[in-house]
C-alpha positions as CSV (number, residue, x, y, z in Angstrom):
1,X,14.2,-31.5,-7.2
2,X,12.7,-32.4,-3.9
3,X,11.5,-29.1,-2.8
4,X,7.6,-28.5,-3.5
5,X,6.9,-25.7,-5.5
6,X,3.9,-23.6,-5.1
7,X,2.6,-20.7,-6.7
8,X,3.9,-17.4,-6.3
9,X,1.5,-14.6,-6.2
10,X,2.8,-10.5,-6.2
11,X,0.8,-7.1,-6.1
12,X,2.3,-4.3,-7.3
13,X,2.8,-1.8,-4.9
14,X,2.6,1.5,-7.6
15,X,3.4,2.0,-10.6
16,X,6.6,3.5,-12.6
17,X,6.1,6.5,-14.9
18,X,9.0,7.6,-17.5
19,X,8.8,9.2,-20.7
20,X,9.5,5.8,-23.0
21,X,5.7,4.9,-24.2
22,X,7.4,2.2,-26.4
23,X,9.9,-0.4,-26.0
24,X,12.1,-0.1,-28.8
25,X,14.9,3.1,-28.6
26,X,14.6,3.0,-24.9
27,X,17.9,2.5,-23.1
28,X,18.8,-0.9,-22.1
29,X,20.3,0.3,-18.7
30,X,19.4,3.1,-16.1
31,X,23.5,4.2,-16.5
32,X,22.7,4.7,-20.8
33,X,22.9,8.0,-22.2
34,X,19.3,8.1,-22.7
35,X,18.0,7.1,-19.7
36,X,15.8,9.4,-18.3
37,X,13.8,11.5,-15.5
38,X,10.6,10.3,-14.2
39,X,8.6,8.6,-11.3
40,X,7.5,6.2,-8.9
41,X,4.1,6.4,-8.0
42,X,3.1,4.2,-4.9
43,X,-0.1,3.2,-3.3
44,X,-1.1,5.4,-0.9
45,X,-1.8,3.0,1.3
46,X,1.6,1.9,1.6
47,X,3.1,5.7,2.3
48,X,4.6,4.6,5.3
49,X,7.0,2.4,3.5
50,X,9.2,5.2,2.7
51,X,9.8,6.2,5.9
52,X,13.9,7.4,5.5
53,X,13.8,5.7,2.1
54,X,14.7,10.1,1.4
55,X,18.0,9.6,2.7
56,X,19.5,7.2,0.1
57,X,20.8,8.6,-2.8
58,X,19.9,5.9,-5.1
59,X,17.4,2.9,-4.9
60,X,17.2,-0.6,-6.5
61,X,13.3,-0.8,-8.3
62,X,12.2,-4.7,-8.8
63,X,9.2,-4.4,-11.3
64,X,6.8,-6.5,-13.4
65,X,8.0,-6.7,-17.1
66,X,4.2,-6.0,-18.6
67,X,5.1,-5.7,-22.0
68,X,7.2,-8.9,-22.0
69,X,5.5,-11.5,-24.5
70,X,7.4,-15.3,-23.8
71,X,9.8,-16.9,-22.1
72,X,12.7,-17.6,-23.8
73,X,15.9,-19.6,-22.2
74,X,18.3,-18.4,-24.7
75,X,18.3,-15.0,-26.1
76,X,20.7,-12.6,-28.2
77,X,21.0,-9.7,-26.0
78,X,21.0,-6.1,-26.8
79,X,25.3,-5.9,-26.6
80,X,26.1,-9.4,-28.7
81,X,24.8,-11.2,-31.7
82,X,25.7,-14.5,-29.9
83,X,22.7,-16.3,-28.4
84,X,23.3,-17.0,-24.8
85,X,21.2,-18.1,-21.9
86,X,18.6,-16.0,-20.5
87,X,19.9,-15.9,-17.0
88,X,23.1,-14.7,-18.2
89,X,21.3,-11.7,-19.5
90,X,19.4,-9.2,-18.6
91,X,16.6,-9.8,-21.4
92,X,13.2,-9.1,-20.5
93,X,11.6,-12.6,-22.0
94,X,12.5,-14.7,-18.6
95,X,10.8,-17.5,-17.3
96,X,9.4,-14.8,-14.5
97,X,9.1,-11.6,-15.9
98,X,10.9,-9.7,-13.6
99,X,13.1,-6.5,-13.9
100,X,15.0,-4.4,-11.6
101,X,17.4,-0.9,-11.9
102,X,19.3,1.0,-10.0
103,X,18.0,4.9,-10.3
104,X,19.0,8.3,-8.7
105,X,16.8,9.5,-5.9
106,X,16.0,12.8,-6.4
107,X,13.1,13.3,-4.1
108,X,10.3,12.2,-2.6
109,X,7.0,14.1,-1.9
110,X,4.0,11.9,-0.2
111,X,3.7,8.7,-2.7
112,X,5.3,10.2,-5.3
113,X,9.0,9.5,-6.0
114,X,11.0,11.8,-8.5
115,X,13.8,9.7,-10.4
116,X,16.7,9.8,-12.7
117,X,18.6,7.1,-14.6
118,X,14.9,5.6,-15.6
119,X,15.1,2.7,-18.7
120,X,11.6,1.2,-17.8
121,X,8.5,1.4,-20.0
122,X,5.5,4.1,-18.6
123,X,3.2,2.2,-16.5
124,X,5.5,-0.4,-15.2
125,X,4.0,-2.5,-12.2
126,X,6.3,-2.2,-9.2
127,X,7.0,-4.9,-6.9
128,X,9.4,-3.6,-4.3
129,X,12.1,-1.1,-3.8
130,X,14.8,-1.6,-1.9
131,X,17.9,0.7,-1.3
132,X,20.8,1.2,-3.2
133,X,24.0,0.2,-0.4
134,X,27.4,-0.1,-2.3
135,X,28.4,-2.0,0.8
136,X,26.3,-4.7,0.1
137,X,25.4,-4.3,-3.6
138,X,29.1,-3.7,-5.1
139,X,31.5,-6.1,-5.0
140,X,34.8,-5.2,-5.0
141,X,35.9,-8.4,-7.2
142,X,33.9,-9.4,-10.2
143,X,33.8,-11.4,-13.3
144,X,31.8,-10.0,-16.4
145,X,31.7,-13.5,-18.5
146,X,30.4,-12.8,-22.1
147,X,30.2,-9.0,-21.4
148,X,34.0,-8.7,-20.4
149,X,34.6,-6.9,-23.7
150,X,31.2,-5.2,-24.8
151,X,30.2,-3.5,-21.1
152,X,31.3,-0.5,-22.6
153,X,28.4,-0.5,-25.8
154,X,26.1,-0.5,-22.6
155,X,25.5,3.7,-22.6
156,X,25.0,3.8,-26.4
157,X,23.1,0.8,-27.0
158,X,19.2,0.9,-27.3
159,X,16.5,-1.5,-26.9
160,X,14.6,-2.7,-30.3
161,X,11.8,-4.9,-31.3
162,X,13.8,-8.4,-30.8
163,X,11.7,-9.2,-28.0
164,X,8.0,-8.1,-28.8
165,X,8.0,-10.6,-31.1
């Protein structure tokens, strides 16, 4: 590689409240049938940030995975018992611990942003959001590789202890 690489430093801008306190039984996507309600609490010094943020109807959250213990380059992911390479998942034990989910707006009252479709750990650090645009986030055409026949385990299946260790 001829590029230089230098460090990379974030700040959380808030932090993401939902009722999972543990990793394990949590949902492993915001569309599972246990993800839940919670919210999105930003620094106030950033309030201004959600300026019309209120009139999307969902929102893409790109967060710090906290609880995340190693990297790993392959994994066996939640929906297969096949090991396969970390950045065709979306396990938690990547080289940069970084998450995002796509959750339902529901409303937002000074820093404080109410949400649905949560599958993220209570006190999450959060990095950014951005808005949820189908236009630009949805394509129409699409490949699911390994997943192609196990997307559908995706609103039963919940999270356990195979990376906390």
């Amino acid at each position: 590689m001829n590029e230089t690489i230098t460090n990379v430093t974030f700040h959380p801008i808030g932090l993401i409240h939902s009722p999972f306190k543990e990793l394990s039984g949590m949902p492993i996507q915001p569309t599972g049938e246990t993800s839940a309600a919670g919210t999105v609490e930003i620094l106030p010094s950033l309030i201004d940030g959600l300026k019309d943020l209120d009139g999307f109807s969902h929102i893409i959250l790109i967060y710090y995975l906290h609880r995340s213990l190693h990297p790993t380059l392959t994994v066996v992911p939640f929906l297969d018992s096949e090991p396969h390479g970390v950045f065709a998942t979306r396990a938690p034990n990547r080289p940069n611990f970084i998450g995002i989910s796509v959750v339902k707006l529901i409303r937002i009252e000074n820093n404080i942003l109410e949400v649905d479709n949560l599958d993220v750990v209570d006190g999450t650090p959060l990095l950014d959001i951005k808005p949820y645009i189908p236009a630009f986030d949805s394509p129409t055409e699409f490949k699911l590789g390994w997943l192609e026949n196990l997307i559908g385990n995706v609103h039963t299946t919940r999270s356990d202890s195979r990376f906390q260790e």
